[in-house]
C-alpha positions as CSV (number, residue, x, y, z in Angstrom):
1,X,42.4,-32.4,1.5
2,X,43.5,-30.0,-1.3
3,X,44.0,-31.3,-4.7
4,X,45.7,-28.4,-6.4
5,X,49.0,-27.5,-5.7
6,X,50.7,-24.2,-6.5
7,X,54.6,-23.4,-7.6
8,X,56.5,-20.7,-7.5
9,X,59.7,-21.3,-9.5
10,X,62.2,-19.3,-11.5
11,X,60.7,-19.5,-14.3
12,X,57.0,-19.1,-13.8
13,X,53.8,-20.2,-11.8
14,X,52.9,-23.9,-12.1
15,X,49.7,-25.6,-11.1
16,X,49.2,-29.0,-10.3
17,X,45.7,-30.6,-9.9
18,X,45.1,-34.1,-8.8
19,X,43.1,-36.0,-11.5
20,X,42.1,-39.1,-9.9
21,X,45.8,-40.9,-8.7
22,X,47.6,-38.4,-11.2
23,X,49.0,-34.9,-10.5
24,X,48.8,-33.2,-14.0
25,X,50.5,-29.9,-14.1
26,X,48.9,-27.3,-16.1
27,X,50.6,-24.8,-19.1
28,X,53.3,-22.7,-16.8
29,X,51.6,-18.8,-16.2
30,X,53.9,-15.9,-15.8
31,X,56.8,-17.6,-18.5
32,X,60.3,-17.2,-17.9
33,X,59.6,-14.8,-14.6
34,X,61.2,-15.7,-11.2
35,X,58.5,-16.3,-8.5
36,X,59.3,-16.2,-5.4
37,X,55.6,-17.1,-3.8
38,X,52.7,-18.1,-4.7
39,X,49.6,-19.1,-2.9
40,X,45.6,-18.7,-2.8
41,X,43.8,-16.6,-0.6
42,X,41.4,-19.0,1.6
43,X,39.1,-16.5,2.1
44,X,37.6,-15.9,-2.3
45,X,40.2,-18.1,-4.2
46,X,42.1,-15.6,-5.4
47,X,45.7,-16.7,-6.2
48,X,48.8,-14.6,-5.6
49,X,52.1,-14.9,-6.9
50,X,54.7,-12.5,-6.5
51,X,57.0,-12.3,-9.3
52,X,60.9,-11.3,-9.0
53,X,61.8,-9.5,-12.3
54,X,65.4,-8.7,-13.1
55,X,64.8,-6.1,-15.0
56,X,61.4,-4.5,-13.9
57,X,62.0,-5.3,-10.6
58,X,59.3,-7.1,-8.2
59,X,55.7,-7.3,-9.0
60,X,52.7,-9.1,-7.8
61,X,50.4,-10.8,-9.7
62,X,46.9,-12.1,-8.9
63,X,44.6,-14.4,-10.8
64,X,40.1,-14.6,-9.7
65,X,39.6,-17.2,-11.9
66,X,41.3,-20.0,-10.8
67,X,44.6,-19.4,-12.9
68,X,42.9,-19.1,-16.1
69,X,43.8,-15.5,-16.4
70,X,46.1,-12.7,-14.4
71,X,46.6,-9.3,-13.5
72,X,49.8,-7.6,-12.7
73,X,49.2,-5.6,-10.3
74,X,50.6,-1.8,-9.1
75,X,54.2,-2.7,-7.7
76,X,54.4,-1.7,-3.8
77,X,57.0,0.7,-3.0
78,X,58.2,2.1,-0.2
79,X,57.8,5.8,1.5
80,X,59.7,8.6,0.7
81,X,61.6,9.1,4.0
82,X,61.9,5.4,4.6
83,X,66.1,4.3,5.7
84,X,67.4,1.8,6.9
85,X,70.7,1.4,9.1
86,X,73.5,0.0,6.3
87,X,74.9,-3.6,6.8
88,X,78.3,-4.8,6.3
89,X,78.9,-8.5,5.7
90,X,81.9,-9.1,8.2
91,X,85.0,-10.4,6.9
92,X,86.4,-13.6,8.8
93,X,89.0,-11.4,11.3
94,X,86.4,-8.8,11.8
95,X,84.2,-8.6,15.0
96,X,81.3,-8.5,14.1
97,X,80.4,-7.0,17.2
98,X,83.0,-3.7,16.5
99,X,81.9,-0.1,17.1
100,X,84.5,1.4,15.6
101,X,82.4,1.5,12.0
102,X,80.6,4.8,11.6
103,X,76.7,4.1,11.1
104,X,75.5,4.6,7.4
105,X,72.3,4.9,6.2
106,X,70.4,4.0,3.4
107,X,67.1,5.0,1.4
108,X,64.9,1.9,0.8
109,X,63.9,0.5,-2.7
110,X,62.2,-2.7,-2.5
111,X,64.2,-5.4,-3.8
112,X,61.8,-8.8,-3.4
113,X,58.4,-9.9,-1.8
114,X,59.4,-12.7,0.0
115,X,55.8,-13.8,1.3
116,X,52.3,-13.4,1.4
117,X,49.7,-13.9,4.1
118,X,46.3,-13.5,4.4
119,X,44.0,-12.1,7.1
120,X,41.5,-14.4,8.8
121,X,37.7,-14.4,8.3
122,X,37.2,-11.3,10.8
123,X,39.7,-9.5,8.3
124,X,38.2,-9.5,4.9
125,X,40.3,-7.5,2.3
126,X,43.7,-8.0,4.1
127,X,46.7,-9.2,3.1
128,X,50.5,-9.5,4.3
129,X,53.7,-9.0,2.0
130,X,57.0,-9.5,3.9
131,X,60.4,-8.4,1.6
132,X,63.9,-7.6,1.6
133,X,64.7,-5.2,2.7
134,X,62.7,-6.0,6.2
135,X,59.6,-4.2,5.7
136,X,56.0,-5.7,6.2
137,X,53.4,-4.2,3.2
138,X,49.9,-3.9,4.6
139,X,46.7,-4.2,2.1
140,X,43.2,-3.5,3.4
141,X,41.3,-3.7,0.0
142,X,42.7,-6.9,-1.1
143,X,45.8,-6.1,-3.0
144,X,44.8,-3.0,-4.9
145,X,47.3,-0.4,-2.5
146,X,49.7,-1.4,0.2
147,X,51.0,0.5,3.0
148,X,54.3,-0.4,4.8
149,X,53.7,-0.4,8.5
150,X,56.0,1.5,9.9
151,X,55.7,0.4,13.7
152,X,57.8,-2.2,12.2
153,X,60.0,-0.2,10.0
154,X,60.6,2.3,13.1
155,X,61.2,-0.5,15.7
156,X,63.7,0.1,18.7
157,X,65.8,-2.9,17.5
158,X,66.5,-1.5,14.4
159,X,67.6,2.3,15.3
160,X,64.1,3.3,16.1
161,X,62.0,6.1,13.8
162,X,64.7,7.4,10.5
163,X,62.2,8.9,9.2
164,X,62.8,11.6,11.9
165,X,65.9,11.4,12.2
166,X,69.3,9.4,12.6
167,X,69.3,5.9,15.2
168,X,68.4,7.0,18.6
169,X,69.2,3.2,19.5
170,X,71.2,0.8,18.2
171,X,70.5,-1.4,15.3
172,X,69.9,-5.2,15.8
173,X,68.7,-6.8,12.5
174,X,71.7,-8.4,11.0
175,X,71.8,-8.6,6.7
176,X,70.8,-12.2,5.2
177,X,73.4,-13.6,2.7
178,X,69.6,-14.2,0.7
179,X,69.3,-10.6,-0.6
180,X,73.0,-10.6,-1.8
181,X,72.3,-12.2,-5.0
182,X,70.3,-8.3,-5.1
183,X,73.9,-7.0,-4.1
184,X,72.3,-5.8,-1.4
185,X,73.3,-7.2,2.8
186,X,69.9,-6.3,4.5
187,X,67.3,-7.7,6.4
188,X,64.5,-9.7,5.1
189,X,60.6,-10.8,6.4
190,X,60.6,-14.1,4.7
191,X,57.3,-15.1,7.6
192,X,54.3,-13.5,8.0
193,X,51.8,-15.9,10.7
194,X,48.0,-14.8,11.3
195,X,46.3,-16.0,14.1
196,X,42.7,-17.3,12.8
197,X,41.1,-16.7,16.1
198,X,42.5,-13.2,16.0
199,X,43.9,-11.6,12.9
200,X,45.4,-8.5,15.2
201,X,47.6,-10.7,16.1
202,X,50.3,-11.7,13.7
203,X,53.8,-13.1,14.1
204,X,57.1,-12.5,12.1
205,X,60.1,-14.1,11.2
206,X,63.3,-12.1,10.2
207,X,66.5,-13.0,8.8
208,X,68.5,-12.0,10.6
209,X,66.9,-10.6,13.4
210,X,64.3,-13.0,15.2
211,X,60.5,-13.3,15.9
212,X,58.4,-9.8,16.4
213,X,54.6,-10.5,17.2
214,X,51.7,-7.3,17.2
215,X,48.6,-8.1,19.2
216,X,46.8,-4.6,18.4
217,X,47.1,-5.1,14.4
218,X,50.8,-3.5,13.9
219,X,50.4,-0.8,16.2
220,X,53.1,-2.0,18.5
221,X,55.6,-4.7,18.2
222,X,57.4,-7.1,20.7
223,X,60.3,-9.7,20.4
224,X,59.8,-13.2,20.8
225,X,63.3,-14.7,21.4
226,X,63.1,-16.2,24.3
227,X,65.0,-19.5,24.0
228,X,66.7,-19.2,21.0
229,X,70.1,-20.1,20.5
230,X,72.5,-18.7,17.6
231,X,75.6,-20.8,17.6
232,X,77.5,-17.9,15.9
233,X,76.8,-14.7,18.5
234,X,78.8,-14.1,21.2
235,X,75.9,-14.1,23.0
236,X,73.4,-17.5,21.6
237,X,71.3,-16.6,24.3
238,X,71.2,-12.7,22.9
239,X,67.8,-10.9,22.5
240,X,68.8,-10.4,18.7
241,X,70.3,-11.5,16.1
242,X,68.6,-14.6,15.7
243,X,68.5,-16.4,11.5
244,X,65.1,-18.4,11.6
245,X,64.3,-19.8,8.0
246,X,60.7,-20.3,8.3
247,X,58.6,-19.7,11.0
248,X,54.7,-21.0,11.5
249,X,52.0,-22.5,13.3
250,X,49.4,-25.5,13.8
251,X,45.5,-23.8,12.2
252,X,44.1,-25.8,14.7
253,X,46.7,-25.0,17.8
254,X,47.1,-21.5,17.1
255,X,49.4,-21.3,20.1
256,X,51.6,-24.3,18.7
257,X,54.8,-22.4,16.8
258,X,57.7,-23.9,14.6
259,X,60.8,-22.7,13.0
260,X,63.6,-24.2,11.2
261,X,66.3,-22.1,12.1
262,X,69.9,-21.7,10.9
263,X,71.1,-23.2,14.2
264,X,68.3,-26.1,14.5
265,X,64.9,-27.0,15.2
266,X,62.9,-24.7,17.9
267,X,59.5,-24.9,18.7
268,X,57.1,-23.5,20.9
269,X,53.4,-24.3,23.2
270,X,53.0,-20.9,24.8
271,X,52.2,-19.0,21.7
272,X,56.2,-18.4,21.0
273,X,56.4,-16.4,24.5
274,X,59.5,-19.3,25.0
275,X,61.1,-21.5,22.4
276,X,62.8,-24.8,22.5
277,X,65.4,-26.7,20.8
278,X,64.1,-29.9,19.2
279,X,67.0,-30.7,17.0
280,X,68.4,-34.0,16.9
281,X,71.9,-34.1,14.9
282,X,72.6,-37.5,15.4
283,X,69.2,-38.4,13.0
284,X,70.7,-35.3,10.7
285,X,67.7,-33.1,12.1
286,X,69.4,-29.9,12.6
287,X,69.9,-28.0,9.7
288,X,67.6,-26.8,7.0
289,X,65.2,-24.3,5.4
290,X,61.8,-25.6,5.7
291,X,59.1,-26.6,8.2
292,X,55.5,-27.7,7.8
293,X,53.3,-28.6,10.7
294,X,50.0,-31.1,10.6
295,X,47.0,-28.4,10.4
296,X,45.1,-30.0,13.8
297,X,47.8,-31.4,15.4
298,X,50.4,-29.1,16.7
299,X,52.8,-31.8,18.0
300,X,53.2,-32.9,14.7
301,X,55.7,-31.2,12.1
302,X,58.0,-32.3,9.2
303,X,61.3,-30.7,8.1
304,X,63.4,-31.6,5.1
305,X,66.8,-31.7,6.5
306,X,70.1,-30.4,4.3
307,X,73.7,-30.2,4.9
308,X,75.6,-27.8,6.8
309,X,75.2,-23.9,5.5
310,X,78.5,-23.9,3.9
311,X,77.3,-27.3,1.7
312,X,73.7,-26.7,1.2
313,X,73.2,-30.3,-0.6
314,X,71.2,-33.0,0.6
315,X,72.4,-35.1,3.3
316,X,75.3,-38.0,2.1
317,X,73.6,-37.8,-1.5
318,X,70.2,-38.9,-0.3
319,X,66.7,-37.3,0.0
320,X,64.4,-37.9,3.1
321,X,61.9,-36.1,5.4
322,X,61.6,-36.8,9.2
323,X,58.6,-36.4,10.9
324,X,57.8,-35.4,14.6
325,X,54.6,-36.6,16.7
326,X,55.3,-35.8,20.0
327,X,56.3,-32.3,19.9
328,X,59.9,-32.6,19.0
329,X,61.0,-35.5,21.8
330,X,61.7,-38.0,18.7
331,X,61.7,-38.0,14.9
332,X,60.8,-40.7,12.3
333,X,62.9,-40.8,9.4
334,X,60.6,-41.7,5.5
335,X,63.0,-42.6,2.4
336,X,60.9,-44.8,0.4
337,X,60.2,-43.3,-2.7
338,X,62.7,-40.2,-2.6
339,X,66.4,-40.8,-3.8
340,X,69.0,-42.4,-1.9
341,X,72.1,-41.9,-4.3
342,X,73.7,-38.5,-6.1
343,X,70.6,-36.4,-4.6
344,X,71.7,-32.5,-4.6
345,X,68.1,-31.5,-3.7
346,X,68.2,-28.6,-1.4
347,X,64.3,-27.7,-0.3
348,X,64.0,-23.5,-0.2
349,X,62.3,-22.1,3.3
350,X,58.5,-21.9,1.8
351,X,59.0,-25.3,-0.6
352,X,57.2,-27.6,2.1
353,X,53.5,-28.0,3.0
354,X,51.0,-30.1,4.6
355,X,47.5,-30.4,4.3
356,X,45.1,-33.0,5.7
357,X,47.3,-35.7,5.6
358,X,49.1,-34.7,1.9
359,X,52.5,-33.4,2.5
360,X,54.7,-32.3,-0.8
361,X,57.8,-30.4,-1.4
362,X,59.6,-29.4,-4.1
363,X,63.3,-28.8,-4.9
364,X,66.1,-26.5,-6.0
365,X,66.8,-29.0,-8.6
366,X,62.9,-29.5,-10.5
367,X,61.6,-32.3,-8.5
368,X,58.5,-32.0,-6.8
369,X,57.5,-35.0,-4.5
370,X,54.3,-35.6,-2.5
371,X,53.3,-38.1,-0.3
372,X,49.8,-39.5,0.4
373,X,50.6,-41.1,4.1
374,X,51.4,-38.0,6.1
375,X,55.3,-38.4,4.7
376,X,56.0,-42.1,5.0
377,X,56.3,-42.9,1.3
378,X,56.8,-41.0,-1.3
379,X,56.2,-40.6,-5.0
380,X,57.7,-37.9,-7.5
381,X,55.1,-36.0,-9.5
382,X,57.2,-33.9,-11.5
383,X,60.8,-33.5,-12.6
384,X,62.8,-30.7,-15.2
385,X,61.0,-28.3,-13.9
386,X,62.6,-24.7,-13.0
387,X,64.1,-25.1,-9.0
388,X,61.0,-24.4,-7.2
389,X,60.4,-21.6,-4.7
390,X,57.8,-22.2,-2.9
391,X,55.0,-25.0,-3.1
392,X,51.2,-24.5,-1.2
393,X,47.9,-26.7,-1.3
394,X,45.7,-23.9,-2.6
C-alpha cells in the first residue's frame, strides 16, 4: 500500500505522507495555482501536476525529487491548422438535434490539461495529457515535447480531418458545461486508460462524446458505446453523444472497465467492447463524478454518489461511499466516520482512489477522508484545505 498521497487543488499541490497512524501534509508546492491533476509516474517517481493558471494559461509542472523541488515545464500547444467544429449550448426550446444552424469552426488554443497517464513498462518515456478542448497530447521523451495525435483530433465522429479542409462528416462530440467556466462549450478528454499488458492500447473517455480505444498506439481509433444509455438523447441507445465522468480499469483485470457516467453506473468484462448499467437509484447509486476500482479485483469498485446534476450537493446533507463486490449486482453502503448532517461535499471526477486496500477521496469543500478497511469506516485527515481536484496514492 502507498503511503503518500497527492492533491491537486485550486490553490496548489499538496502531499500527504503517512507517518505511522498519522497523515501529515507537507508545506503546499505550486501556491495559490489551480491544479487540476497531479500524480507520479510509476515507472521513475517522477510527479506531475498540471497547473491551470488564469492568467498564463495551463502549464505542467514536474518534480524528480520527490516534491522537494519543481520544474515548470514548456506549455503544450496545439498545431497550426488544428479546428474544431464550434458548439452551441442549446437553449431549453431548442432541438438540439436541428440542422438548420450553419457549421462554424474554430482554431484551437488549449484551455486545460485535464489528465495525465503514463505508459506501461514496455513504453518508457511516454506519457498521456487529455484537455479541453478534446485533444489527446502525446510525449515520447518523458514530458520534455508533446505532440497532439491527430488520429484523434481528425476522427470521423467529429467532422473528420480540418486540417484539410471543412467537415466531410458530421460532428458528434457534444460541449461539456466543465470548460464553460473557460467561456468556452467544447469537448473535453478528462480519461486517459493504458493497458499494462499492452501500452498500444489505450482507452478514452470524453465529455461529451463517449469511449474511443486505439489498439495500434493512436494510429486508428474506434468507439466503444456499446450499451450505454444517455437519458437526455433522443436516441439513449445512440452511438454518440454519450457524458461519462470518469472512466478506468482493474491493473490486475485489464479487461474489467468502469465509468461513472452522467446517467449512472456502467461497467464492463469484455474489455469495454459492451457496457452495462449497474446503477441502483433506490440505494442513491446513480449519479456522480467519481469511480475507483480495487487494483486485483475487477468486480470490486467504489463511487461517491451526489445529487442530481442540477444540485450537485451531497445526498440529504450526508456523506457516504458505497462499495460493489460482485460486479455491480449489489452495493454496500459505509457512513461511519464521514458526516451525516449539513454535508455539501461534492467529490470532482479524479478525487477518488484506491490502492491495496486504502481508499481516500477528497472534496469540493477541503475535506480529505481516507479509509483503512477498503471503505467501511472512515476517518478525516485533513480539512480547510482549497476544494481538491484530484487525489492519487503516488
Amino acid at each position: 500500500m502507498s503511503d503518500q498521497i497527492l492533491l491537486g487543488t485550486r490553490k496548489g499541490t499538496i502531499v500527504l505522507d503517512r507517518k505511522g497512524a498519522r497523515w501529515t501534509p507537507r508545506p503546499i508546492a505550486h501556491a495559490g495555482m489551480s491544479i487540476s491533476f497531479a500524480a507520479r509516474d510509476p515507472r521513475d517517481g517522477t510527479i506531475w501536476a498540471a497547473m491551470d493558471h488564469a492568467h498564463w494559461g495551463p502549464k505542467l509542472s514536474r518534480s524528480k525529487d520527490g516534491g522537494t523541488t519543481w520544474e515548470n515545464m514548456t506549455q503544450l500547444a496545439y498545431p497550426p491548422g488544428a479546428r474544431f467544429v464550434e458548439q452551441h449550448l442549446p437553449t431549453p426550446d431548442e432541438d438540439p438535434d436541428a440542422s438548420d444552424r450553419p457549421t462554424t469552426y474554430k482554431n484551437a488554443a488549449l484551455l486545460k490539461v485535464w489528465v495525465l497517464a503514463f505508459g506501461g513498462e514496455d513504453d518508457p518515456g511516454t506519457i498521456h495529457a487529455g484537455t479541453l478542448p478534446g485533444g489527446l497530447f502525446t510525449s515520447r521523451d518523458g514530458g520534455d515535447t508533446w505532440e497532439l495525435n491527430r488520429p484523434l483530433w481528425n476522427h470521423e465522429s467529429r467532422g473528420g480531418d480540418l486540417f484539410a479542409g471543412n467537415a466531410t462528416t458530421r460532428n458528434q462530440w457534444g460541449g461539456t458545461p466543465a470548460a464553460m467556466s473557460y467561456g468556452e462549450f467544447v469537448p473535453g478528454i478528462h480519461s486517459v486508460v493504458v493497458d499494462p499488458r499492452d501500452s498500444k492500447r489505450i482507452l478514452v473517455g470524453v465529455s461529451s462524446a463517449g469511449v474511443l480505444e486505439t489498439r495500434d498506439g493512436g494510429l486508428t481509433w474506434q468507439g466503444r458505446n456499446r450499451g450505454m444509455l444517455n437519458d437526455y438523447l433522443p436516441n439513449p441507445e445512440a452511438e454518440w453523444g454519450h457524458d461519462p465522468h470518469f472512466v478506468t480499469h482493474c491493473p490486475g483485470e485489464p479487461d474489467r472497465f468502469w465509468q461513472q457516467n452522467h446517467c449512472g453506473v456502467f461497467t464492463s468484462e469484455d474489455g469495454a467492447q459492451t457496457w452495462e448499467k449497474v446503477s441502483r437509484p433506490e440505494v442513491a447509486v446513480h449519479f456522480g463524478f467519481p469511480i475507483a476500482v480495487d487494483d486485483r479485483d475487477g468486480r470490486t469498485a467504489w463511487v461517491v454518489p451526489a445529487k442530481a446534476d442540477d444540485q450537485r450537493m451531497s445526498v440529504d446533507g450526508g456523506l457516504f461511499v458505497a462499495r460493489t463486490r460482485d460486479g455491480g449486482a449489489g452495493w454496500e453502503i459505509f457512513r461511519e466516520g464521514l458526516p451525516q448532517q449539513h454535508a455539501y461535499d461534492v467529490v470532482y471526477r479524479h478525487a477518488l482512489d484506491a490502492r491495496g486496500g486504502r481508499v481516500c477521496f477528497g472534496s469540493t469543500t477541503g475535506n480529505v477522508y481516507v479509509s483503512e478497511d477498503r471503505g467501511e469506516t472512515w476517518r478525516c485527515i485533513g480539512n480547510n484545505l482549497p476544494p481538491i481536484h484530484s487525489v492519487r496514492f503516488a
